[in-house]
N, C-alpha and C positions, 0 to 999 in steps of 0.2 A: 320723480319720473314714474308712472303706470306700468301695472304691471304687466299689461299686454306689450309694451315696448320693448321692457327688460326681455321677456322669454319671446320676440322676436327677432332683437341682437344676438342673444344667448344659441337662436339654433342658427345663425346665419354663420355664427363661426366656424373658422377650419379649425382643421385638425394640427395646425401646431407645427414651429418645426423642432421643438424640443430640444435641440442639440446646448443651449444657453450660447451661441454667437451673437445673434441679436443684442441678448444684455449687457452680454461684455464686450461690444463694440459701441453700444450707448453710452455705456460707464465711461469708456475713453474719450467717445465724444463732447461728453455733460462736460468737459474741462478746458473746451471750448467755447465763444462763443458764436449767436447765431451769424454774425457778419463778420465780412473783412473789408478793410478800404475804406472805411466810411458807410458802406452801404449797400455793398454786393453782398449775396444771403451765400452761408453755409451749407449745403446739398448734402452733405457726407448721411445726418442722419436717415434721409428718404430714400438715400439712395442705397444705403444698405441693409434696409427694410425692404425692400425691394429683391437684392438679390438672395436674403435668406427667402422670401415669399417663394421665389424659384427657384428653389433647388443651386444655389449658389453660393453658400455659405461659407465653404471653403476658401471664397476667393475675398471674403472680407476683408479679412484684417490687413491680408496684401494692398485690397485695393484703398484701403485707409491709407495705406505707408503713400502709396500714391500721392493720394491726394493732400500729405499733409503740409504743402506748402501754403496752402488757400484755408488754413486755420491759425487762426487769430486767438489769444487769450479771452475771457470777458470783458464786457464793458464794467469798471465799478461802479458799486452801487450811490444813489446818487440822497434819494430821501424813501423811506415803505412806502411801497401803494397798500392801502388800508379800504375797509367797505368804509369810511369816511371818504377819502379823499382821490377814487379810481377816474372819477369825473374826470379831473383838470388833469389826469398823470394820461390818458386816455389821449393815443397818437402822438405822445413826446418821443424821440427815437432817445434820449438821455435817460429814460426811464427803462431801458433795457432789461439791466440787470433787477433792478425794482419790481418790473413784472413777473419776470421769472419767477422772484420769490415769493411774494404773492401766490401766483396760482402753484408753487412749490408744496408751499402752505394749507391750500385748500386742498389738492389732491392729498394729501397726507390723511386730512381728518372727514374729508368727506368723499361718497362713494365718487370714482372720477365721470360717471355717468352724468350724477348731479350737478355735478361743475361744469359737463358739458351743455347741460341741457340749460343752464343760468348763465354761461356768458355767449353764448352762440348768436342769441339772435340780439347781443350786444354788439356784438365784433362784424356778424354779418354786413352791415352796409358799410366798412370799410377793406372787403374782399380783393380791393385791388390791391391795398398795400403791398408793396415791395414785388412789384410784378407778382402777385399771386401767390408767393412764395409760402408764406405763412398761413393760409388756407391749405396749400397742399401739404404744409410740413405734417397738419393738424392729421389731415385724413389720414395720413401714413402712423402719425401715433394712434390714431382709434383704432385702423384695422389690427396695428399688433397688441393691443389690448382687449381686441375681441379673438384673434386667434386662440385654438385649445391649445392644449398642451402643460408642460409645469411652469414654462412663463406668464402664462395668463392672469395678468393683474399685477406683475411683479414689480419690484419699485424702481427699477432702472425705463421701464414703459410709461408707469403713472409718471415719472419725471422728465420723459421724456414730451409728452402730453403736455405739462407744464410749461416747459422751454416753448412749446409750438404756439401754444395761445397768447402766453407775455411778449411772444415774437409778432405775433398778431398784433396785440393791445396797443405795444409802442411804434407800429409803422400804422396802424388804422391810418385809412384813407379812403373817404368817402369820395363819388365822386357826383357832388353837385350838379345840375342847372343841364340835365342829360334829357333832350325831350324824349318823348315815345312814338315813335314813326308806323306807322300799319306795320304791322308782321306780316308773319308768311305760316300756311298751312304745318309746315315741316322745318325741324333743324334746318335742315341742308338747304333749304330754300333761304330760310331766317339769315344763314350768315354766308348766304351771295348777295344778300341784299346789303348788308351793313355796307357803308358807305364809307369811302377809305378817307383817314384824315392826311393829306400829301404833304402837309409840313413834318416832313421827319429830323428836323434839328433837335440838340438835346437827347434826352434821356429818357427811358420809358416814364417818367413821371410827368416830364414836359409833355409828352406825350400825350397822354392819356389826358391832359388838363386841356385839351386842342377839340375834344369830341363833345361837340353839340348836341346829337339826337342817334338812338339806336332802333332796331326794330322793336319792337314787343316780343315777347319770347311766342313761341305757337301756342295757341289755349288759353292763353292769359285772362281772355273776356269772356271765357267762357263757364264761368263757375266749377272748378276743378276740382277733385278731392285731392288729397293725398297718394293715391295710386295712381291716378291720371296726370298729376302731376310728377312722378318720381319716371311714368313712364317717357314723358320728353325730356326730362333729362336723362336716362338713356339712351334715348335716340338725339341727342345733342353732345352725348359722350362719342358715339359713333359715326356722325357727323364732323365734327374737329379731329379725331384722329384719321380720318379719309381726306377730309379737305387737305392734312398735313400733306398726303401723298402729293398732292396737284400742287401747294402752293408752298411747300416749305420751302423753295429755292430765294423766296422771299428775303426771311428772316429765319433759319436754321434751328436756329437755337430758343428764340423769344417767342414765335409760333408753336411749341411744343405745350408752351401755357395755356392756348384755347382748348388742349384737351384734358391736360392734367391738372387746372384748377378745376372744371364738374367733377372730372371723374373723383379728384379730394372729398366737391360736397355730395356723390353716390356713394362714397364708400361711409360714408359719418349719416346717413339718413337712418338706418339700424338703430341706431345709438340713441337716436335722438326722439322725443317725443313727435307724435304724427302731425299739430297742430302746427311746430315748427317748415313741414316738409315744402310748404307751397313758396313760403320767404324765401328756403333755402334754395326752392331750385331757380325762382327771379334773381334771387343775387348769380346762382351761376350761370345762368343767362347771360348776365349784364359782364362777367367777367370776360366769357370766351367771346362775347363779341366785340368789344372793348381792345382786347388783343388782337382781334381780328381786325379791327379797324387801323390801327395804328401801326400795324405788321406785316399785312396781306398783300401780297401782289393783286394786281387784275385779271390777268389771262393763267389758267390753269398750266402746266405741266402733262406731258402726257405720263399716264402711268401701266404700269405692265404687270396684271395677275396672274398670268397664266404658269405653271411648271414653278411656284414657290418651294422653299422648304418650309416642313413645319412651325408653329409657333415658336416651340421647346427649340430649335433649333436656332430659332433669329435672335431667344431671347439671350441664349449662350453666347452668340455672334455679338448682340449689345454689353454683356458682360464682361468679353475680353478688351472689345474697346475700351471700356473703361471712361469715357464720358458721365456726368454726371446726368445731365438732361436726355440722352440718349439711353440710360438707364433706365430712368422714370418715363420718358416715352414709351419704350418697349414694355413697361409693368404694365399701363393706361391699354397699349396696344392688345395687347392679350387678354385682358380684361374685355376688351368687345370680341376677339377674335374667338373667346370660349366662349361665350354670352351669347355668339350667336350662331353656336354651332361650325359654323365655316366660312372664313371673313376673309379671303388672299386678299383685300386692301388694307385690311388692316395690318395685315405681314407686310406689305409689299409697304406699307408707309412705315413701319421702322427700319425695313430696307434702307428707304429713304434719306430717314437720320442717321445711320451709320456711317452712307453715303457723305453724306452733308457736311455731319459734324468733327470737328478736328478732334481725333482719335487722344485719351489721356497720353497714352505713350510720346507724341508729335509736340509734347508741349515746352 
């Protein structure tokens, strides 16, 4: 990786929240694995990445106790994935545990930038896998490997990082045979246009395998760089978490993924070589409108900005719930609502999901 990338990453980091919660609630997670049931994904580590991110640290380890009925032992290991043989192990979901160790392996002896910047736009065209899951898990371990502080770099993050991407490896899923429909000038225009797929039978995978044609992302044709590309996926991270507010009545919970898989590939662009950034932001394109297809109502909701509470304030409000997805919404949400100075929709849309989503406690 270049070195203008490294000391790009390097000053984008925060300051850390130094307390060691983070690690020792990875270390208790790493003892699980990434799924339960066959095939629903494990939230816990993103999601308490998140609440250390905000001033919430405190309430980790409780909110682990919570959630630990939706933790599952590992999958066992089945044969190594090896740089011989990653090809054919590539979207096996029996190869779980295999990938894990693998990219376990490689963060260990090699710097975890470099690891990132060599399987990224491998794993990239299968973005959808697991409802997005394993894209966001990714972002969440980059950003707490770029945060400062005395965890920065520590082995409970680079292993964490590792579980994200073998999580990635073994659900890869590309999604074929998608045409490209005229775009639209802007996000917000781009994913009122997606075109809803109305057979909602099955499961987000039945799903997703239903969608014919998307828009083109905005700018697409029009020879982009690197900052002009990273700038619409901003305003595509901003876009799905507003849309959330009108349409999550939708889909609650499964709509929360049109914002927090970009926001996953804005938080990993730092990280990542510049050359990479145009792929990265068409795959998150094709993610959040993807979900947005298969998710979305038609007629908006009305929504109400006026006389909010603070960001800090809702983010707490989503913390005591105690939701997993409502968690990670509120982190996504805040993320545009200081990005841009002053966002009441982007408040009033974790409102929203607090509203919406059945409280941890309720369960």
């Amino acid at each position: 990786m270049d070195t203008d990338a490294r000391n790009t990453d390097e000053a984008a980091a925060g300051s850390g929240e130094g307390t060691g919660v983070l690690d020792e609630a990875l270390e208790r997670l790493h003892l699980s694995g990434p799924e339960r049931e066959g095939w629903l994904s494990n939230h816990a580590p993103m999601a308490v990445e998140a609440l250390v991110r905000h001033g919430q640290a405190g309430a980790v380890h409780r909110w682990i106790d919570g959630y630990r009925d939706k933790l599952e032992d590992p999958p066992e290991p089945v044969e190594p994935v090896t740089d011989a043989n990653w090809r054919e192990a590539l979207g096996d979901p029996r190869r779980l545990a295999d990938w894990a160790g693998y990219f376990g392996r490689l963060v260990a002896e090699q710097d975890w930038r470099d690891v990132l910047a060599t399987w990224w736009p491998r794993l990239l065209p299968g973005i959808a896998a697991s409802a997005t899951h394993p894209v966001i898990r990714t972002g969440h371990a980059v950003r707490a490997l770029r945060a400062g502080g005395p965890g920065a770099g520590s082995a409970p993050r680079r292993a964490e990082l590792a579980h994200a991407l073998g999580y990635w490896a073994a659900r890869h899923q590309p999604l074929p045979g998608i045409a490209a429909l005229p775009g639209a000038p802007t996000a917000a225009e781009g994913l009122a246009a997606v075109p809803r797929v109305l057979d909602g039978s099955g499961g987000v995978r039945d799903r997703l395998a239903r969608i014919t044609g998307l828009p083109a992302r905005p700018g697409a044709d029009g020879g982009q760089g690197p900052d002009e590309a990273r700038a619409v996926l901003v305003d595509l991270v901003r876009a799905a978490t507003h849309r959330y507010a009108t349409h999550a009545y939708g889909a609650p919970v499964m709509l929360v993924h049109a914002a927090t898989a970009p926001n996953a590939v804005l938080r990993t662009l730092p990280s990542l070589p510049r050359a990479l950034w145009e792929a990265s932001v068409d795959a998150a394109w094709t993610a959040a409108a993807a979900v947005t297809a298969v998710y979305a109502p038609a007629e908006p909701a009305d929504v109400h900005t006026s006389g909010l509470p603070p960001m800090e304030e809702v983010f707490a409000r989503a913390a005591a719930h105690g939701d997993e997805h409502t968690i990670k919404f509120a982190d996504t949400a805040w993320d545009v609502a200081t990005g841009a100075g002053d966002d009441p929709t982007a408040v009033a849309a974790t409102l929203r999901a607090i509203e919406l989503i059945e409280p941890m406690a309720a369960r």
